[in-house]
N, C-alpha and C positions, 0 to 999 in steps of 0.2 A: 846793959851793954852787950849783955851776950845776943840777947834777943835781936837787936841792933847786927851784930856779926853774922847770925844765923839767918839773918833778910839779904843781906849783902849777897851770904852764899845762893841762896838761894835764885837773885835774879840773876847771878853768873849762870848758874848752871842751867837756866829756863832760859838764857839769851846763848848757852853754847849746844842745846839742844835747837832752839829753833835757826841758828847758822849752820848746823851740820844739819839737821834737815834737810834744807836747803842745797848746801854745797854738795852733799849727795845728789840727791835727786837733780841737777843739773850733773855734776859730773857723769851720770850712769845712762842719761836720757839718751835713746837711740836717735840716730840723724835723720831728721825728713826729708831730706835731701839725697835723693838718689836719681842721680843723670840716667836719660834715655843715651840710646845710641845715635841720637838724632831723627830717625824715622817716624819715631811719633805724632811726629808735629805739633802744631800751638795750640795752646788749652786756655780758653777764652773763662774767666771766673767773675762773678758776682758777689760783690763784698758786703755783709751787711754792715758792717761798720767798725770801730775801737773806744766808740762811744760810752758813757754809761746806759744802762739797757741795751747795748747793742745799735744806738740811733749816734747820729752823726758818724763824720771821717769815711760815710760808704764810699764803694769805689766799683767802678769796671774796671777790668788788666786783664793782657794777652801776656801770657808765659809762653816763651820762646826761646830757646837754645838755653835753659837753664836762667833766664831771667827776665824781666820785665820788660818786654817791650815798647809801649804804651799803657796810658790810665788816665782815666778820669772818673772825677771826684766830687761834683755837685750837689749830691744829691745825699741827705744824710742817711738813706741805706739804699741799697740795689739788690736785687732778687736773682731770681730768673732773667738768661741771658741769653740769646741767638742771634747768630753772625747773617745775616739777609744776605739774598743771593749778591747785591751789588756793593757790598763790603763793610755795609753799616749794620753797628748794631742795635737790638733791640732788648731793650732790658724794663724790668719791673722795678717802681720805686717810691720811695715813700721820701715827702719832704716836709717841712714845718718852716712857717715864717713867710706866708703868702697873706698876702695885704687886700686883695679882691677877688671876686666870686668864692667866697667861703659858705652860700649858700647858709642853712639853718646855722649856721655856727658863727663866734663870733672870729674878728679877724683882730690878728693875723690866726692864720688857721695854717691847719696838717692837710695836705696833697697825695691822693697816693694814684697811679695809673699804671701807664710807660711811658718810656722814650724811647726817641731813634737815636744816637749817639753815630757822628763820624769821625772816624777815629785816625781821617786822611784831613781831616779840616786845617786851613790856613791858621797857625798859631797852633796849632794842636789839637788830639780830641776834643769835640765841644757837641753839645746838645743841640741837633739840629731843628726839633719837634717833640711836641707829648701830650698825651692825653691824659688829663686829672681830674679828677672829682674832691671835695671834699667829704673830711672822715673825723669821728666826734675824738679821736683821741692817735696819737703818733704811736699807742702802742695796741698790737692785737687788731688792727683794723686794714694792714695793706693790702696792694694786691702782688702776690706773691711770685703770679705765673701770667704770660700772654703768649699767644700762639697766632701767627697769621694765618689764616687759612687760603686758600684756594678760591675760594670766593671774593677774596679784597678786604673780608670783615678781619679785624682783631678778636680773638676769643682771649677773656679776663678769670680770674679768679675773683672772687671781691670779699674779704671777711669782713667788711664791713656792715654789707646786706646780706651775707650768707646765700650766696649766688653764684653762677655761672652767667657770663653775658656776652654777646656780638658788639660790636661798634662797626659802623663804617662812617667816614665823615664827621665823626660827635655825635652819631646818632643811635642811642642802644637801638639794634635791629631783632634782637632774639634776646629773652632770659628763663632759665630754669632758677626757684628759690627754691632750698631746702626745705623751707615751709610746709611745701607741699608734700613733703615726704619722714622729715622728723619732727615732732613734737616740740615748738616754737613759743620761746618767750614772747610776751606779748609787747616789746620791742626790743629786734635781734639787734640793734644798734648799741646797747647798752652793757654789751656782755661779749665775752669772747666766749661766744655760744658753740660753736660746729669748729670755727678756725679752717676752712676749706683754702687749702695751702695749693693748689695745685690742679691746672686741668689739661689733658692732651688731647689731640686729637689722634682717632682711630683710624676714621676714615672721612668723609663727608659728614657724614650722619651719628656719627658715635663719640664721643667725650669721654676720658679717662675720668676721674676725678676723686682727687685726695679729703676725706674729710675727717683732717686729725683728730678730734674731741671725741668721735664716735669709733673710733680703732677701724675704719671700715674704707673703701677702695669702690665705689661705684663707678657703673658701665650706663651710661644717659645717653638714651637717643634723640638727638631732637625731633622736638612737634610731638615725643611721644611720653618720655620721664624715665626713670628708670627703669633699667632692663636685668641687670646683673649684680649683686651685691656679693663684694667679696670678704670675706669673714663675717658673713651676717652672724646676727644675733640669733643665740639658740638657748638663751636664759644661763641663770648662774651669777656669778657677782658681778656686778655694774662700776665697782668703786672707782676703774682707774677711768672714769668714762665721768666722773660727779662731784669732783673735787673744783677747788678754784675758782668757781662760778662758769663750768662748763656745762654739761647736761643735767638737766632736772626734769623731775616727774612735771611735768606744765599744765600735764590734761588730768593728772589724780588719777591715773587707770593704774599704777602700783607696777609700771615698767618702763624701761628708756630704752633704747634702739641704740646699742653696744656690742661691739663685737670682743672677742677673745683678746685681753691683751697678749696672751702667751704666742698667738699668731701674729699680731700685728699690734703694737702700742706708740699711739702718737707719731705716726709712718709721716716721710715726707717725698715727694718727686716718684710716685710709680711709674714705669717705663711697660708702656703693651710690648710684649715680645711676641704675642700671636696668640691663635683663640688657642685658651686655657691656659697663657702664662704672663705671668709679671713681674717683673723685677722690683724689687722697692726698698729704699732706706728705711731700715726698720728701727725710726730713731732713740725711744725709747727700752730698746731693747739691747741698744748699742751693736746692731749688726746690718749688715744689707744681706739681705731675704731673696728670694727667686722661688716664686709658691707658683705649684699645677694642681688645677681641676684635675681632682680624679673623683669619679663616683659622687659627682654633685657638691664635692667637699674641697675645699682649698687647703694645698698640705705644701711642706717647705719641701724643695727639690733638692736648695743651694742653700749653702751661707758661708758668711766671713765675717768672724769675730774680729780678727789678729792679722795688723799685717804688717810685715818693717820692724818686728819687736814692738808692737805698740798695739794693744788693745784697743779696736774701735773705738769711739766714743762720740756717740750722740750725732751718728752723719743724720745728713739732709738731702742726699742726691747720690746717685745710682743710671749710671748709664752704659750699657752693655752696646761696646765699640764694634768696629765691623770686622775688626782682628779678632774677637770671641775672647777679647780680653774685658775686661770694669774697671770704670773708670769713675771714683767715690770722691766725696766732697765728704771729708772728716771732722765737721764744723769744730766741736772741741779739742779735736788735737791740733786745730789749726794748720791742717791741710788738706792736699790736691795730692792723690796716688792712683796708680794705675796697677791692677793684678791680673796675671790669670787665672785658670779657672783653677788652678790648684793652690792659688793663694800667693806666689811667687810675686814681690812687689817688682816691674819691670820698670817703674817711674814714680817717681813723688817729689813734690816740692813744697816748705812751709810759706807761709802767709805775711805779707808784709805786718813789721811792728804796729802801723801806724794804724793799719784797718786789717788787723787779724783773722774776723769772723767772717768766714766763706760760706753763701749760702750754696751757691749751682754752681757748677763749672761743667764747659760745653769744650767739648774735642773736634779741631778744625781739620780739615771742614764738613765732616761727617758731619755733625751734629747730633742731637737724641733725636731717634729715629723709632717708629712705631714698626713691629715686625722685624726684628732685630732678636740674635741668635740665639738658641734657647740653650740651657744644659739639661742633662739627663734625658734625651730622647735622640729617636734612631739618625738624626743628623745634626745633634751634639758633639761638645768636646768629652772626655772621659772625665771632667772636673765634678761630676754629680756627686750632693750630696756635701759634706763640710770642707769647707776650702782648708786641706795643710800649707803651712806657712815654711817654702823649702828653703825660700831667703828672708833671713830675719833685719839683714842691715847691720851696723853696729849698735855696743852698749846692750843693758840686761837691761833696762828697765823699760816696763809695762807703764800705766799712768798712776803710776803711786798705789796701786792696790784697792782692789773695790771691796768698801767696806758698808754695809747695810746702813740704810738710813741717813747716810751721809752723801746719796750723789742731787738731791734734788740742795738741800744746802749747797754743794759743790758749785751747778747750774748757775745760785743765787749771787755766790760772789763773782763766777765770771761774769756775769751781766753786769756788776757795780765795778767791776775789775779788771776788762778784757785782756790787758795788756800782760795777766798773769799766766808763765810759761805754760806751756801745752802739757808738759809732762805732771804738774803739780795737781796730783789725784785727790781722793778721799784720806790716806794714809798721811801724805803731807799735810793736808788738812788741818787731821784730828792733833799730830805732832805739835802743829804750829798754835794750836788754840789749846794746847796743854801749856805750852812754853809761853804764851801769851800772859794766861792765868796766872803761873809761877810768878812771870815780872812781875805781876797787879799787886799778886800776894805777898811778894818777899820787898817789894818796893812800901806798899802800907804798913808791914812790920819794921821797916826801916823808918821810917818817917817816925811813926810814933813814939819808938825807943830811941831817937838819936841825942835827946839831950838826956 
């Protein structure tokens, strides 16, 4: 009997720890929500979804005077988003449950390309056109980023082939493969090998491009290959580059082509700001980055940890406005905020319940722009160097406290979990899966002794 009392207490007190947990950590959560003055104007975002894994419930939405303007929702995630000069937009997307042209695979299959999206259409935003290929799996294989050029071509990201590619008409017109350049499974279809998340254009002739797996930022000319690798590989530990089923030794030569995590780990959306600088969500780092060439070497100019009272966490986009302010997509805290270069939050808004996770979001009607403002040089702002955070917002709390070893678990449950508050860190985490245990334990000590 006693044993029996002593189970009782025990899932009390593991179920009044894991509600104060909780009840804290929402009562202390700073507000994402912080209204502009109106001059900002609408910030066009790409939703990957509220799905598990982050698939299904995507979205496009225009934020606008502090709320939703329009959205649409078709597609079970959206990427990469830009507003075209005649009012439509164009977004990157993955969808599942196509019934023809599944090509090698069987159907119904996973789609991933773009769309045009009009968001003036009779009845509402609606899909006006898109370009899809199929892809052996809904996860690790989209494409992430598209860019119209000047030419008429769409330029794609593609993880699926681990490429860069042209379209014009459904016609690939140009492609660059990784292959050629990293050390390649002998089919990149099978693996989220490189993850190349991302490509801009420079100029005509030049291609930004993100390729997360390898910590590294290439400069591709076309008709020519690569020209510029930024955080190349200069030996030293490979691990955060090998894990997962990401890069492996393929050819036996006792090396992979990995750049510095400390510089850049698992980066998404670099922004050229002009020769010798870049802006980049440095997502596994939890910061956005602004690295210059100096002396052949790529060093940090800029950064922001903190902003709003809220610790980065795990953005994906980085876009340096034509006010010399940044304008960051905070996928894990589940927002859209605007800084200056001293880290002063001037704008943020969170993420709808329903499709939380924000991959891009684009500032109307700028858009990301190549050659866009630099910090720390002679026609910069005075923000060089670590962004201070002079407006914190309300509430003390950061995202629950970052505790070692606990954020890649963290990642794991918001992907089975999206719809869990933004603020609920590592340190809730760890609380909640002590308090968990207690009930497991003082509940089978109950059980056993109750007769």
């Amino acid at each position: 009997m006693e044993r029996a009392t002593r189970g009782v207490a025990l899932v009390g007190l593991s179920l009044l720890l894991l509600v104060g947990t909780l009840a804290v950590g929402a009562a202390t959560a700073p507000d994402r929500g912080i209204g502009g003055d109106g001059s900002e104007g609408a910030t066009l975002v790409g939703s990957q979804g509220g799905g598990p894994g982050w698939h299904e419930k995507g979205s496009v939405y225009l934020v606008e005077d502090g709320s939703i303007a329009w959205r649409e929702g078709s597609a079970d995630s959206y990427f990469d988003v830009t507003m075209l000069p005649d009012g439509t937009v164009m977004a990157g997307f993955m969808h599942s449950g196509y019934e023809s042209g599944c090509g090698p695979y069987d159907d119904p299959c996973t789609k991933t390309g773009f769309r045009i999206i009009d968001p003036d259409a009779e009845g509402g935003p609606s899909v006006v056109s898109e370009y899809a290929f199929p892809v052996r799996t809904a996860k690790n294989s989209e494409t992430h980023d598209v860019e119209r050029l000047d030419s008429g071509e769409y330029l794609l990201s593609d993880m699926e082939h681990e490429r860069i590619f042209t379209v014009r008409n459904e016609t690939v017109t140009w492609q660059w493969n990784a292959s050629s350049f990293y050390d390649a499974p002998p089919d990149v279809t099978e693996r989220d090998w490189l993850h190349i998340n991302d490509v801009d254009a420079v100029n005509q002739t030049h291609y930004l491009v993100s390729v997360r797996n390898a910590n590294q930022i290439l400069l591709i000319e076309r008709g020519e290959g690569v020209v510029e690798v930024i955080n190349e590989d200069r030996g030293g530990d490979d691990s955060s580059c090998l894990g997962n089923g990401q890069l492996s030794d393929f050819d036996g030569d006792g090396d992979v082509r990995c750049g510095n995590p400390e510089l850049l780990d698992h980066q998404h959306n670099p922004q050229w700001l002009g020769e010798g600088a870049v802006l980049v969500a440095d997502s596994d780092n939890d910061r956005v980055v602004e690295l210059h060439r100096e002396d052949g070497r790529w060093e940090p100019a800029w950064t922001l940890e903190r902003a709003g009272g809220i610790d980065v966490h795990w953005p994906r986009d980085a876009d340096r406005l034509d006010n010399g302010n940044t304008l960051v997509t905070d996928t894990l805290n589940k927002r859209v905020f605007e800084v200056t270069p001293n880290g002063t939050v001037v704008w943020s808004t969170g993420t709808p319940s329903d499709s939380p996770i924000p991959y891009e979001a684009e500032r109307l009607p700028e858009g990301e722009r190549a050659g866009a403002q630099q910090y720390g040089t002679a026609d910069g702002e005075s923000g060089a160097g670590t962004a201070t955070e002079a407006a914190t917002g309300t509430g003390t709390a950061t995202d629950g406290g970052r505790i070692p070893g606990l954020s890649l678990a963290l990642v794991g449950v918001r992907a089975v979990a999206p719809w869990i508050p933004f603020w609920f860190g590592e340190a809730h985490l760890a609380l909640s899966f002590v308090a968990i245990v207690g009930v497991a334990a003082g509940s089978v000590d109950w059980y056993r002794q109750r007769d």
